[in-house]
Structures are given as structure tokens and as C-alpha cells.
N, C-alpha and C positions, 0 to 999 in steps of 0.2 A: 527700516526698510518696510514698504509696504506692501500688500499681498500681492499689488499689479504690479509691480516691477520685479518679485522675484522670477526667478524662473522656472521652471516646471519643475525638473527634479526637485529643487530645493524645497516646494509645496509638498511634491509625493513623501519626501522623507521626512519632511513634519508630520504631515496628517498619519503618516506610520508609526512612528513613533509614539504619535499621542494615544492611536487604534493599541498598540499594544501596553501600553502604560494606560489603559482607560480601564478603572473600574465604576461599575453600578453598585451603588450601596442597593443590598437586601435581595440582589440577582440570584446571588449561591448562598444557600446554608453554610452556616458559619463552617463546620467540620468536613464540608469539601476545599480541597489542598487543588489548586490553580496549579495546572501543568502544561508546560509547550514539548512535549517530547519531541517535535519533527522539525523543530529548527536549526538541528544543525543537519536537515535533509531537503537543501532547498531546491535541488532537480524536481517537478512532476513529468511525469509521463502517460502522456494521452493515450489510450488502446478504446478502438473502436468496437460495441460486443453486439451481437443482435440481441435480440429482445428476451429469448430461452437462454443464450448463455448466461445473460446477465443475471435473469433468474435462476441461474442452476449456482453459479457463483457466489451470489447473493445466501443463496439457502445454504450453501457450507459455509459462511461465514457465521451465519446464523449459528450454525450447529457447535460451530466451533466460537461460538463467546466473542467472537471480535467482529473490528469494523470489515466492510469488504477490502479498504486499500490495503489494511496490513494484513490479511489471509491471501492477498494478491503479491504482497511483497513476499509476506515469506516462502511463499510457493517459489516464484519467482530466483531468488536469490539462492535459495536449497535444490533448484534444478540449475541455476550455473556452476554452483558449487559442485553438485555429481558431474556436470560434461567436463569441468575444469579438471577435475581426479580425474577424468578418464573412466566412469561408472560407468555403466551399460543400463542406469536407469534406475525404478524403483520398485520394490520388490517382487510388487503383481506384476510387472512387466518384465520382469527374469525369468519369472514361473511362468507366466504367456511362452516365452520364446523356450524353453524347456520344456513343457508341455508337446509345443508344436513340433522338437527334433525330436522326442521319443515317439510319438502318433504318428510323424511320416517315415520312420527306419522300421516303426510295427506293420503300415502300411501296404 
């Protein structure tokens, strides 16, 4: 079968295949170990940031050693997890709203 008669999918899923089975000899130092961690996570999700968030985001990712998608994710997953429990939130945010009933009953 020849490349004009296949049909589209069946191109996309070759040239995938070969994109992922494709190595460059002398790309990576022998003693880096090739890893796909994210493909058994094949949802993305788009979120639109302005220009300071991205940079505020960016630089705790920074701080924090990793890429920004997974300081995104994990943030992310660790505040559904607290509203799924039923949390009231994270720590500075307890002592916020504790702060604020003890300051307005002194008030």
C-alpha cells in the first residue's frame, strides 16, 4: 500500500510510532536512562494565565526543582483532594480565617 492511498489516520499512527521508537545516535550521554513518565496521562488541559501569573508560577516552579506543568498538576490535584475531604483549605488559609474571628470578637 502506498503512502497516497493510505488514509490519514493510518499515516498519523505510523509517523507516531516511528516519532516514538526514533532514536539519534550520540543525542544523549550514554548514562542518561530515556523516560516517558506522562503517557499513561494523555488528557492536556489548557488554562489561560496573564503574563505575571505565569511568571509568579513559573518562579515557584523554579524554586521548587520541577517543570511548571507538574507544580501545576500537583497543586492542582492536592486542592481537589482537600475540597474532596471536605478541608476548609491550607494551612495559611485556616490561620487567615482564625486570625480574622479572634480580631473581630476583640473588635
Amino acid at each position: 500500500m502506498s503512502k497516497q492511498s493510505k488514509n490519514i489516520d493510518e499515516v498519523l499512527a505510523e509517523n507516531g510510532a516511528a516519532a516514538e521508537n526514533c532514536e539519534i545516535p550520540g543525542a544523549l550521554p550514554e548514562n542518561v536512562e530515556v523516560s516517558r513518565p506522562n503517557l499513561g496521562r494523555p488528557t492536556v488541559v489548557s488554562v489561560r494565565l496573564s503574563a505575571d501569573e505565569y511568571a509568579r508560577l513559573q518562579r515557584a516552579a523554579e524554586q521548587a526543582n520541577l517543570p511548571l506543568s507538574t507544580l501545576i498538576r500537583i497543586w492542582t490535584l492536592d486542592r481537589a483532594r482537600v475540597e474532596a475531604e471536605g478541608g476548609a483549605g491550607s494551612l495559611a488559609q485556616r490561620l487567615a480565617r482564625l486570625e480574622r474571628a479572634v480580631f473581630q470578637r476583640s473588635a
